[in-house]
C-alpha positions as CSV (number, residue, x, y, z in Angstrom):
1,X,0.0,0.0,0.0
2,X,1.3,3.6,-1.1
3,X,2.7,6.3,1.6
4,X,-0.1,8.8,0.4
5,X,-2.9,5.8,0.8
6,X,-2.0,5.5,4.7
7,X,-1.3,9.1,5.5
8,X,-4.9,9.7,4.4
9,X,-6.6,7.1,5.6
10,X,-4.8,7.5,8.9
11,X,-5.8,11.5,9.1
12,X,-9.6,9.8,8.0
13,X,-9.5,7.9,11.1
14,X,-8.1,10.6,13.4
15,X,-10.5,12.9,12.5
16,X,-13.7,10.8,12.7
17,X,-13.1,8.8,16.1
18,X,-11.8,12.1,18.0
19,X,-15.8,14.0,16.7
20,X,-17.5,9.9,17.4
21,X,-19.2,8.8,20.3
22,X,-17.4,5.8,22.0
23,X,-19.9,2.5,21.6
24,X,-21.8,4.2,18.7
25,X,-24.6,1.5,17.8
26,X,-24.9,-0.1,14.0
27,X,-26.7,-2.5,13.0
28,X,-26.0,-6.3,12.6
29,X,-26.5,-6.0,8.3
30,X,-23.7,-3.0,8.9
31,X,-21.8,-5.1,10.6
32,X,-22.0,-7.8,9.0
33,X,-20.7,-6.0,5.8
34,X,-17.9,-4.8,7.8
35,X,-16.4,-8.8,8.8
36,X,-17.3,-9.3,5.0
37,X,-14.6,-6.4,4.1
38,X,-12.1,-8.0,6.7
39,X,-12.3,-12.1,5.8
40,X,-12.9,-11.5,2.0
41,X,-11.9,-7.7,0.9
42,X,-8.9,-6.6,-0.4
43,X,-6.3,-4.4,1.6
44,X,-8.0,-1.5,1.0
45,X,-11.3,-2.5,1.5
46,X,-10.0,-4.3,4.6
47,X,-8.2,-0.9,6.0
48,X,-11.4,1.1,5.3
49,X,-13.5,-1.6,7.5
50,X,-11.1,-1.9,9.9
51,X,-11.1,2.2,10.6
52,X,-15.0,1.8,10.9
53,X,-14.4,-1.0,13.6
54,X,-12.2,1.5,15.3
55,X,-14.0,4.2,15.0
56,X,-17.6,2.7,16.7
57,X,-15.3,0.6,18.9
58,X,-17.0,-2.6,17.7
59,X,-14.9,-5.1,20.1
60,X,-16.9,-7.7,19.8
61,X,-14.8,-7.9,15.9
62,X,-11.6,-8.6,17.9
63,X,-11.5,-12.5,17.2
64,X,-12.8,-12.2,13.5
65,X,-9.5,-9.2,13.0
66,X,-6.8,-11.7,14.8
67,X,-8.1,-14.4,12.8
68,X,-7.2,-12.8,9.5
69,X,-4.1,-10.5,11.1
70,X,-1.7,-12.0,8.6
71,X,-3.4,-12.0,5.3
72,X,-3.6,-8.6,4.8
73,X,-0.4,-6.1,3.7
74,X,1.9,-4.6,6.6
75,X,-0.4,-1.8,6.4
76,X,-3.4,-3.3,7.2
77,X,-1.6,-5.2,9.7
78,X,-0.7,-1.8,11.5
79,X,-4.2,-1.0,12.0
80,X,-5.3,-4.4,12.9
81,X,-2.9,-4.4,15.7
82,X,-3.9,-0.8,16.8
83,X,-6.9,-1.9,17.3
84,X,-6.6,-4.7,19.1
85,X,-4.6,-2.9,21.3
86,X,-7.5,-0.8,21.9
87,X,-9.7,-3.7,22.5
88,X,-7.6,-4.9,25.1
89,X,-6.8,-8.5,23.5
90,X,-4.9,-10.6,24.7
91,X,-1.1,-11.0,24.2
92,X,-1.1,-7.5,21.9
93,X,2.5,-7.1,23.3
94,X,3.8,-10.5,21.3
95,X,1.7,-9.8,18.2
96,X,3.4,-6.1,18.2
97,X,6.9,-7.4,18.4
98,X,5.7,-10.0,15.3
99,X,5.0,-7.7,13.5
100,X,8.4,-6.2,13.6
101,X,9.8,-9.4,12.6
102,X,7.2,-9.8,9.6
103,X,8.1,-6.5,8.0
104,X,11.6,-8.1,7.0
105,X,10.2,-10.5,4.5
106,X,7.9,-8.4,2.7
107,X,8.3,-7.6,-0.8
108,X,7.4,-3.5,-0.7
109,X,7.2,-1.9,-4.1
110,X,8.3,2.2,-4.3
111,X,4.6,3.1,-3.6
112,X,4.6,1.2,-0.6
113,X,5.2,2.8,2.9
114,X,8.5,1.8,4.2
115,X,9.7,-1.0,6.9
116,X,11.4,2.0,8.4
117,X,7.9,3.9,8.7
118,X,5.9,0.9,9.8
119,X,8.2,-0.2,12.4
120,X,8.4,3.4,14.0
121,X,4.4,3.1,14.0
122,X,4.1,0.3,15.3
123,X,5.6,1.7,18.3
124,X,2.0,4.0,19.4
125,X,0.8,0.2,20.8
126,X,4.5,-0.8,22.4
127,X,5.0,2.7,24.0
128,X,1.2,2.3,25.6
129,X,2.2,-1.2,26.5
130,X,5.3,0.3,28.6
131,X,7.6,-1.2,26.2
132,X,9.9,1.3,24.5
133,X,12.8,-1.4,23.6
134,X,12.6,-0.4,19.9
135,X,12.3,3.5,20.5
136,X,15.7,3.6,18.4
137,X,12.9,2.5,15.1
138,X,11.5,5.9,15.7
139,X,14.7,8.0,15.5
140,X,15.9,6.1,12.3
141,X,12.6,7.1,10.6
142,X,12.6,10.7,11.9
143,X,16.1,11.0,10.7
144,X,15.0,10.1,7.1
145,X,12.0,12.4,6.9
146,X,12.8,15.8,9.1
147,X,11.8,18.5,9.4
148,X,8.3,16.9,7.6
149,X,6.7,14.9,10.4
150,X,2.9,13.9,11.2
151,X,1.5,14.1,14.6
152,X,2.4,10.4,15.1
153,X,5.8,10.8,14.5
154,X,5.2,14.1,17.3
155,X,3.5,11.9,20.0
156,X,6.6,9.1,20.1
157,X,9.1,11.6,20.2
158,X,7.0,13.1,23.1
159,X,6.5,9.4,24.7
160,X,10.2,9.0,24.6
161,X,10.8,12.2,25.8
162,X,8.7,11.4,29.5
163,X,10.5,8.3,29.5
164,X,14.1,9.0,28.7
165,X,14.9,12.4,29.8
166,X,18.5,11.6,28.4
167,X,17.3,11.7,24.7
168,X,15.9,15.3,25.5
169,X,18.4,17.2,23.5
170,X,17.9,15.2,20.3
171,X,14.5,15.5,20.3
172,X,14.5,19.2,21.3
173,X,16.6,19.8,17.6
174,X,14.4,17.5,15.8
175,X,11.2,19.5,17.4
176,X,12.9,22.9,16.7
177,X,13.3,21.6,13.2
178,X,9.9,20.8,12.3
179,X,8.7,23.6,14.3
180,X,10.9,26.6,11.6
181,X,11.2,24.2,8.3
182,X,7.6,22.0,8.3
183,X,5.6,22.8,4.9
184,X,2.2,22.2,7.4
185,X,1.5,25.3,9.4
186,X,-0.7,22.9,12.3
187,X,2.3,20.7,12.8
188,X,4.0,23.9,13.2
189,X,2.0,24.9,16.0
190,X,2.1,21.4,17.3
191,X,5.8,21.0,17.5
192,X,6.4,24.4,19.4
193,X,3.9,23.7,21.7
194,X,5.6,20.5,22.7
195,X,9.0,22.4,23.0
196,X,7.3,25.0,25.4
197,X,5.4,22.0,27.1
198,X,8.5,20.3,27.9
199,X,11.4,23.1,27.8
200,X,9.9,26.1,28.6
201,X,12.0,29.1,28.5
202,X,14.8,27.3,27.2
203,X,12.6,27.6,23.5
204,X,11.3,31.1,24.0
205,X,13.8,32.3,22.1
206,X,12.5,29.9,19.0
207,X,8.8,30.7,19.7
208,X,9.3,34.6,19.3
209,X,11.0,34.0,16.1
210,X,8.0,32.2,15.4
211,X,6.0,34.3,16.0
212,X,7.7,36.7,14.0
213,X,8.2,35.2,10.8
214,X,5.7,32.6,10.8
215,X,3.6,32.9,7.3
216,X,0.4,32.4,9.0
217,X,-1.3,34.7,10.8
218,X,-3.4,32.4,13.2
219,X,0.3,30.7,13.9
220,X,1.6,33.8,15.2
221,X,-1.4,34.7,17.0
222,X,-1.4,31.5,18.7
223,X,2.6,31.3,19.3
224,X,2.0,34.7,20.7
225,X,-0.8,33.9,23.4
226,X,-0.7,30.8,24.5
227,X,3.9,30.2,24.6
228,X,5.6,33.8,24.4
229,X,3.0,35.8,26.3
230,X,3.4,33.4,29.2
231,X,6.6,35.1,30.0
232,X,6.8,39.0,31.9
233,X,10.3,40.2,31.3
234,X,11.9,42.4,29.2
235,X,12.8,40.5,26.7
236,X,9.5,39.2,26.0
237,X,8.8,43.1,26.5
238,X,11.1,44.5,24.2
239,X,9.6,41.9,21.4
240,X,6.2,42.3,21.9
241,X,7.0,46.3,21.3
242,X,8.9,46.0,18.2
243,X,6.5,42.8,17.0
244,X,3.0,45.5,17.4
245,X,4.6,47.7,14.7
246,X,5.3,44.8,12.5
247,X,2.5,43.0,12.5
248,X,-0.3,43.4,9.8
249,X,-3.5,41.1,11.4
250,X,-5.8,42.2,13.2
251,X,-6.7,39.9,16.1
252,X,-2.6,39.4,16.7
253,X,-2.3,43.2,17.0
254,X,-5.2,43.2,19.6
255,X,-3.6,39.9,21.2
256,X,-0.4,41.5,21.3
257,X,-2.1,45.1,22.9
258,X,-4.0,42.9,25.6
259,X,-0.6,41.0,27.0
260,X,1.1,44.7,26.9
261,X,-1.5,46.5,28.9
262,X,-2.2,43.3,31.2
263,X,1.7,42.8,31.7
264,X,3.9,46.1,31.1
265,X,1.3,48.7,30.5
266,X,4.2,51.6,30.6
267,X,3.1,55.3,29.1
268,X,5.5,53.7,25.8
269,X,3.2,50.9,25.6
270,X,-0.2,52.7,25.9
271,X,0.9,55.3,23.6
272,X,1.8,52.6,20.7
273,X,-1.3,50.7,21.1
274,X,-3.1,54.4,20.8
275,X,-1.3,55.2,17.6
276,X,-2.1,51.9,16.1
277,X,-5.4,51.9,17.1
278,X,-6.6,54.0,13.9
279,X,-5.1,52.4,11.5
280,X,-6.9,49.0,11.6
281,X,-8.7,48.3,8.9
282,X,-10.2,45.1,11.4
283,X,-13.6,47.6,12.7
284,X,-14.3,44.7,15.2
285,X,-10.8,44.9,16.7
286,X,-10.3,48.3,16.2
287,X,-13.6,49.6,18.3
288,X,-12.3,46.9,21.4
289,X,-8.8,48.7,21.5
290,X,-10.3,51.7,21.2
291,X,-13.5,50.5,24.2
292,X,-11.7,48.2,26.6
293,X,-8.1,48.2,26.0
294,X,-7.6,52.1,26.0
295,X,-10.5,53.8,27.5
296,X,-10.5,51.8,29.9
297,X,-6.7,51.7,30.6
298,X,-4.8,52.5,34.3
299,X,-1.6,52.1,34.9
300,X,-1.2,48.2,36.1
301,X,-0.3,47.2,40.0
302,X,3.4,45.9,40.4
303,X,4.0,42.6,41.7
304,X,3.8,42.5,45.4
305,X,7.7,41.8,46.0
306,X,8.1,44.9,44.4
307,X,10.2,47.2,46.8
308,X,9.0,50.8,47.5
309,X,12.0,52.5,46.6
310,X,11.6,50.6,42.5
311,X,8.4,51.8,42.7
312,X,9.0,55.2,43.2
313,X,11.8,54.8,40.6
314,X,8.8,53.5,38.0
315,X,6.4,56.8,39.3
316,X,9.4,59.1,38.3
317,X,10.0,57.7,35.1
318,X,6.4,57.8,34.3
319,X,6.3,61.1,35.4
320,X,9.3,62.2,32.9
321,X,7.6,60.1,30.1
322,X,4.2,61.6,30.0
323,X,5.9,65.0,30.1
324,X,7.6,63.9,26.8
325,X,4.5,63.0,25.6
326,X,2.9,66.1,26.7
327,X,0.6,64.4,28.6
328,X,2.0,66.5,31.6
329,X,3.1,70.3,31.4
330,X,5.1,72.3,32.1
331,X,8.4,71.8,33.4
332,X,8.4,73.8,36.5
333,X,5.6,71.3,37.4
334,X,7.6,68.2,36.9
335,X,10.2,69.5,38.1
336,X,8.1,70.1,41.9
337,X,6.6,66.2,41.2
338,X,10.6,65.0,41.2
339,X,11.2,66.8,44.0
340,X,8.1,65.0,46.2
341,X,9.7,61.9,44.8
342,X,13.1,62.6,45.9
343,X,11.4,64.1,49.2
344,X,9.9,60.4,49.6
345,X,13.1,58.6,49.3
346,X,14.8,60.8,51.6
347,X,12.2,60.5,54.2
348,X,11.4,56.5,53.6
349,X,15.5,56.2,54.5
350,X,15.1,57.6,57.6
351,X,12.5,55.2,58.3
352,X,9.6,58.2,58.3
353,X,7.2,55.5,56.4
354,X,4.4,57.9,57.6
355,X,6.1,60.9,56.2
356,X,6.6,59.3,53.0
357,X,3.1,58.1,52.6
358,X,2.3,62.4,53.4
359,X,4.4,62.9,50.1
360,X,2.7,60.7,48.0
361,X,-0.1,62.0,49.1
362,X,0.4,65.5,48.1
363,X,1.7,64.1,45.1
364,X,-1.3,62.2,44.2
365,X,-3.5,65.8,45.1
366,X,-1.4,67.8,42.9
367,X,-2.2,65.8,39.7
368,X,-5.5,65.8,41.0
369,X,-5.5,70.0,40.9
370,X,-3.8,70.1,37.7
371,X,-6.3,67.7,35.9
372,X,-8.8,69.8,37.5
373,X,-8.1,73.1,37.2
374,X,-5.4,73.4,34.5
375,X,-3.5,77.1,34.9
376,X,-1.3,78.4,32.1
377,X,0.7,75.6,30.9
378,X,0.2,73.5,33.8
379,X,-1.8,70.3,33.1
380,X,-2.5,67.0,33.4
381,X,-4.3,65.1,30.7
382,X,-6.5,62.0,30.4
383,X,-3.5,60.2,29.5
384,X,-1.5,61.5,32.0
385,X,-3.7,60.8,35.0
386,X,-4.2,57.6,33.9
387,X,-0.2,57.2,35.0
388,X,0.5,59.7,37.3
389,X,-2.6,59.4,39.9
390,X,-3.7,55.6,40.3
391,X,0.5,54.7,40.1
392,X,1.1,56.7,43.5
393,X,-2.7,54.6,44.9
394,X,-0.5,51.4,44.8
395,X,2.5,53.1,46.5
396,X,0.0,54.3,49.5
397,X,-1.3,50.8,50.0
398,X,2.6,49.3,50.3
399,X,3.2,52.3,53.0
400,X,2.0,52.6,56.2
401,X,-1.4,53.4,56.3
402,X,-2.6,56.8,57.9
403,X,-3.8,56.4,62.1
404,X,-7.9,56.2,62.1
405,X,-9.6,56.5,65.3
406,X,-13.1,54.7,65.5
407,X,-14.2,55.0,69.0
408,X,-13.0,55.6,72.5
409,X,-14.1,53.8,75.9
410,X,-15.3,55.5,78.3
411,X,-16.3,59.0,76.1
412,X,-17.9,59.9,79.6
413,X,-17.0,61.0,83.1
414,X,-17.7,63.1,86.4
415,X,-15.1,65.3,87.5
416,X,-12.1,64.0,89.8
417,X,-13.0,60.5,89.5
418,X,-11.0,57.8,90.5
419,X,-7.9,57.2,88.0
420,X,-9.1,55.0,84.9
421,X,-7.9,54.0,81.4
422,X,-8.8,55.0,78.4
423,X,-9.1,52.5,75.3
424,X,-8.8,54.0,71.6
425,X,-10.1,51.7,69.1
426,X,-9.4,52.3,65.3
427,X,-6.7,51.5,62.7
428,X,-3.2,51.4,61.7
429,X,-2.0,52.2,64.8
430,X,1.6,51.2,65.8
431,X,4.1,51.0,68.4
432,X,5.3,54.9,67.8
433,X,1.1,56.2,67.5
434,X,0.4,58.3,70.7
435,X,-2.5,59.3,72.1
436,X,-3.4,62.9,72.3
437,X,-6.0,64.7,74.9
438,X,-6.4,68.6,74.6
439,X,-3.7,69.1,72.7
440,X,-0.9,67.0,74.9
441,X,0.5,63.8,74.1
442,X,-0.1,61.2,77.1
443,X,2.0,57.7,77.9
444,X,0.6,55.0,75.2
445,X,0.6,51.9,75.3
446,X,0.4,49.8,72.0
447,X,-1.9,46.6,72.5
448,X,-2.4,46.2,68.8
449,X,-3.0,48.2,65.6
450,X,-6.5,48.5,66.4
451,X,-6.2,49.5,69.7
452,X,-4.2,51.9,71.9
453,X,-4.8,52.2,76.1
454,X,-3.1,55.3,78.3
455,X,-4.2,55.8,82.5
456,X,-5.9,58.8,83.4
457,X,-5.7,59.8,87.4
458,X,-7.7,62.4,89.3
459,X,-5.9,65.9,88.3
460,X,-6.9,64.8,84.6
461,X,-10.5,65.3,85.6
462,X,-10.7,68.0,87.7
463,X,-12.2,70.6,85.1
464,X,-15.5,69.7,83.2
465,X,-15.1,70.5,79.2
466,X,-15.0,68.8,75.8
467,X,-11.7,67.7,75.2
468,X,-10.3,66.3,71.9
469,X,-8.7,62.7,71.8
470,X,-6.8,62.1,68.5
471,X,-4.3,59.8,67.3
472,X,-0.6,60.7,65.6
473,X,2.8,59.6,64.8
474,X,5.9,60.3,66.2
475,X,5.9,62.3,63.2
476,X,2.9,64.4,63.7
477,X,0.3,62.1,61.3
478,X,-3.2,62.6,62.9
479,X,-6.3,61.1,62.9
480,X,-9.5,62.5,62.7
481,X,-10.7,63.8,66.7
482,X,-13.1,62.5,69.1
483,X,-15.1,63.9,72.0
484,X,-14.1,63.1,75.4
485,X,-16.9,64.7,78.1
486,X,-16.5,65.4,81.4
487,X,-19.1,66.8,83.1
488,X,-19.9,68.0,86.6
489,X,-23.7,66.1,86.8
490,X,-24.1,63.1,83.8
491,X,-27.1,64.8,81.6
492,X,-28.7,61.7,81.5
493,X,-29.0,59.0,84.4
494,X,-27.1,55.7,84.6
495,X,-29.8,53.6,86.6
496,X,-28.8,50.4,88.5
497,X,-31.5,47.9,87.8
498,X,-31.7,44.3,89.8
499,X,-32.9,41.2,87.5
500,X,-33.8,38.4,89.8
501,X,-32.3,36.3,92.5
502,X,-31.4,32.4,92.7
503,X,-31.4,30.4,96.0
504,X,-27.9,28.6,95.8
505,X,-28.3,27.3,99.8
506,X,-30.4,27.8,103.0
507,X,-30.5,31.6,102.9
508,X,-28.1,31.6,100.8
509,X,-29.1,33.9,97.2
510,X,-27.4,35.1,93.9
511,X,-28.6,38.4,93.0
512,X,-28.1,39.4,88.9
513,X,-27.9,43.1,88.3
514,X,-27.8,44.8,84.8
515,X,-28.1,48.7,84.1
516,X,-29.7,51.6,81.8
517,X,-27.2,54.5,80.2
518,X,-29.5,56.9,78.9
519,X,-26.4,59.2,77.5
520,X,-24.7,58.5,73.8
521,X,-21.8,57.2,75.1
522,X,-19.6,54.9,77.2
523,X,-19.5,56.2,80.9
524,X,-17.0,55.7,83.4
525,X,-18.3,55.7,87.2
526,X,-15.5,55.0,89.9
527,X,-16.5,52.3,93.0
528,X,-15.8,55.0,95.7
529,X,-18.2,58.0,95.4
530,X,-20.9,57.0,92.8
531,X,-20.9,53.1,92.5
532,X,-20.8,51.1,95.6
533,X,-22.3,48.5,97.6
534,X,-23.9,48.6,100.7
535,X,-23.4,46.5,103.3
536,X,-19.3,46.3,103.0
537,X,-17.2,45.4,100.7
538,X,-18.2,48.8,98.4
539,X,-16.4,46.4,95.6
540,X,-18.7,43.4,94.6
541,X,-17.2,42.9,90.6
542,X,-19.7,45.8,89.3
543,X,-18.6,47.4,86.5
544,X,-17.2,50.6,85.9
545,X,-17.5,51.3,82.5
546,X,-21.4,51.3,80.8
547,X,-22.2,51.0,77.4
548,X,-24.7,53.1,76.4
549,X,-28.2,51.1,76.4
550,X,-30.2,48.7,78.5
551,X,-28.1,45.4,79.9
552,X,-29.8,42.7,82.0
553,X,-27.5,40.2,83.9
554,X,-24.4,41.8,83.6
555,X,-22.7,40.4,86.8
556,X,-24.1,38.3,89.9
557,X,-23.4,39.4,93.7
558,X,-23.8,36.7,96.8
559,X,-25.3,37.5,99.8
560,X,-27.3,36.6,103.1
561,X,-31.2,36.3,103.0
562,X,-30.9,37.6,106.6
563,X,-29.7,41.1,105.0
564,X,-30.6,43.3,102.1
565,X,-27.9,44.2,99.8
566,X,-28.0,47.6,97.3
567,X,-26.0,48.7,94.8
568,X,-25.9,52.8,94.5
569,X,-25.2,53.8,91.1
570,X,-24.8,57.5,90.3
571,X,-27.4,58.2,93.3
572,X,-30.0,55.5,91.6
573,X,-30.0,52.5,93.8
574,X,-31.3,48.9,93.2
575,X,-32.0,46.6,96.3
576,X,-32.0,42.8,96.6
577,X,-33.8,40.9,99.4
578,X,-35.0,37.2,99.7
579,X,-37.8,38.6,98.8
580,X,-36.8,39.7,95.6
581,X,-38.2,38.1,92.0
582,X,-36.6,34.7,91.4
583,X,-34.6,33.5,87.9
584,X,-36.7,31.7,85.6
């Protein structure tokens, strides 16, 4: 049988079993006709039953195709083993190895495929069955055919390859081979993608010449997004940028656009894609550079190991870029944002990471102005801002975040109360925030970022007033302010309020106390003037903070059903007696 006969007959097969269903039914007429074609056809009409039997996975056939294996051509004989192979029967491994010994005695004409070829094929059912003994077959063929191999040829090299990691360089030549010199643009694309599969970036040099001079466009496309666009460095950078102004399709220019502004997106990149952009004559492509690549465009977050210092190094040569573009004027205005820049660095040395984060800041607010309000030749543009303002967002969120202040416990006293401690809840505190009341920093202590604690004694509450509790730096970075009150009389009452009492012996009772703070915030009530117990100890566990609201059962008190006990809260009282309601 001729080399073309197979080939085609061998694509014929791939191609209908890969879109069949597995099991497909046929009749018994059908398949009768089909053992007919194997017992009493001719090769060819033996070949073209056999890939039916294949292809609807008749394995009920098996016996009928080992029963006439050896009648048929070495061709025929290929596929007949193939398929028993994939019909599981039994001793395929011998019949294989056969084979091999069979294809020395056969008489082939110069149409006919040659022993070379059938003994590499043959080696798809040994290299299943774990047997790659004859793997050399596969080379010698190779080496008489290269760079012009079929997919076959392509899955033993790869087989081999996941077997015998010593025979990778030869097989990476012969891939690399086929991949630049094969007349058929899919094997091509298969060839390279094995190479990336199983070499990586030890190809990418091949695959971006590839994807440069490949001859067709969906090759290059394809090279360009699924192999060379894999890879973020410059390198890959630099050819992207050259390959944009070479190439002439229209979906590679947009593939090419998406991996720049997804992986790079410097002001160089986003103003070649924008100059591009009209000149497609591709409307579909062109409107989506224009839609989502472009309008849509902000300058891309670095990687998160990306030091502070680089990244201030990027924001000033964005900065100098967009001027050259005019995207930013004038010079006396660049020449302030450099100086903020340089400001940063000098204060981030110094370990002021709170100071820094302040330049950035007024950074960030004066491209904010410019855009805004442009004066003279000051300005920002769209382009600009699309660099110079979100760029400096990503710095603030590796620096230190500002102090924020969310509450404070108490927010309420009386005047020279018993000493107490104040908490400050909130965010991004750390161990050099301090706590500030009136205008004077106090001794803070640092729990956590979220909260911050200092003591306050009796001279701190001697005068009634609104004070102001804030939050800063060593550096002088402050929060937002909070009311502290203290107040001669509380404007509201904080009412003591018994629950119920349990009998826990012979007069013997637990009474459970709660409370009501009528005033908006937390209120701190010492346990010498205004929150006591009577009989002694004044001390019984109460609390001495309240939370603004009604509380039932906060704490439980012991006592003697031969004596009432009362807790005086802020001259409310609240009296337990034997007497009293019992606990459900």
């Amino acid at each position: 049988m001729s080399s073309n006969i197979f080939i085609q007959t061998t694509m014929i097969f791939l191609f209908v079993f890969s879109c069949s269903v597995v099991g497909q039914t046929i009749s018994p007429e059908q398949k009768q006709i089909l053992i007919d074609k194997i017992i009493n056809g001719d090769d060819n009409q033996a070949l073209e039953a056999i890939i039916e039997i294949r292809m609807k996975n008749l394995n009920d056939c098996a016996q009928v195709v080992f029963s006439n294996l050896w009648k048929h051509d070495p061709v025929v004989r290929l596929n007949f083993l193939k398929a028993l192979y994939e019909f599981e029967y039994p001793d395929i491994h011998n019949l294989a190895l056969a084979y091999i010994d069979s294809l020395r005695h056969y008489k082939y004409s110069e149409e006919d495929i040659s022993e070379t070829e059938l003994k590499s094929s043959i080696n798809t059912v040994l290299f299943n069955l774990n047997d790659f003994s004859k793997k050399q077959f596969v080379f010698d063929y190779i080496q008489t055919i290269s760079p012009d191999l079929n997919r076959e040829d392509i899955y033993l090299l790869e087989k081999i390859l996941e077997h015998y990691p010593s025979d990778s360089e030869i097989i990476k030549t012969i891939l690399i081979n086929t991949a630049c010199n094969s007349d058929d643009h899919l094997i091509r694309w298969i060839a390279i993608s094995v190479l990336d599969d199983h070499y990586g970036q030890q190809v990418l040099s091949v695959a971006m010449q590839l994807a440069a001079n490949d001859t067709v466009d969906t090759n290059r496309g394809l090279i360009i997004e699924e192999i060379v666009g894999r890879y973020n460095n410059s390198t890959v950078h630099s050819f992207l940028s050259t390959q944009l102004s070479r190439e002439t399709f229209g979906q590679n220019i947009n593939t090419i656009s998406e991996i720049l502004f997804s992986q790079y997106g410097t002001p160089t990149d986003y103003l070649s894609v924008k100059n591009i952009q009209p000149t497609l004559n591709d409307t579909l492509y062109k409107s989506y550079i224009k839609i989502v690549l472009l309008d849509d465009f902000h300058a891309i977050q670095p990687g998160s190991n990306t030091a502070v210092n680089i990244m201030l190094d990027t924001l000033n040569s964005y900065s100098q870029k967009c001027y050259a573009y005019t995207w930013l004027g004038d010079s006396n205005f660049l020449s302030q944002l450099l100086t903020l820049l340089d400001d940063t660095k000098t204060i981030l040395i110094s370990g002021d990471s709170l100071g820094a984060a302040l330049k950035i800041k007024q950074y960030q607010s004066s491209i904010v102005r410019a855009k805004k309000d442009s004066l003279a030749n000051r300005f920002v543009t769209e382009d600009g801002y699309k660099f110079l303002y979100y760029y400096p967002k990503y710095i603030l969120e590796r620096l230190p975040k500002l102090p924020t202040i969310g509450n404070i416990t108490p927010s309420i006293t009386t005047t020279k109360t018993k000493e107490f401690t104040l908490s400050v809840n909130g965010n991004s505190f750390t161990p050099i925030s301090v706590i500030y009341f009136s205008g004077a920093p106090r001794k803070t202590t640092f729990v956590s970022g979220t909260l911050l604690k200092t003591d306050f004694y009796k001279k701190d509450t001697e005068k009634e007033g609104v004070y102001k509790v804030w939050i800063a730096n060593d550096g002088g970075i402050a929060s937002d302010t909070l009311n502290f009150n203290i107040y001669k009389k509380l404007p509201m009452e904080v009412r003591p309020e018994l629950n119920c009492i349990d009998e826990i012996g012979k007069e013997k009772y637990r009474a459970w106390f709660g409370y009501e703070n009528k005033n908006d915030g937390s209120v701190w009530l010492d346990q010498e003037s205004e929150n006591k117990f009577d009989p002694a100890p004044q001390d019984r566990g109460q609390p001495t903070i309240f939370l603004p609201g009604k509380y039932d059962r906060v704490f439980s008190v012991e006592f003697e059903g031969n004596k009432k006990l009362m807790w005086k809260l802020d001259k409310e009282k609240a009296e337990a007696s034997k007497n009293s309601p019992r606990c459900n």
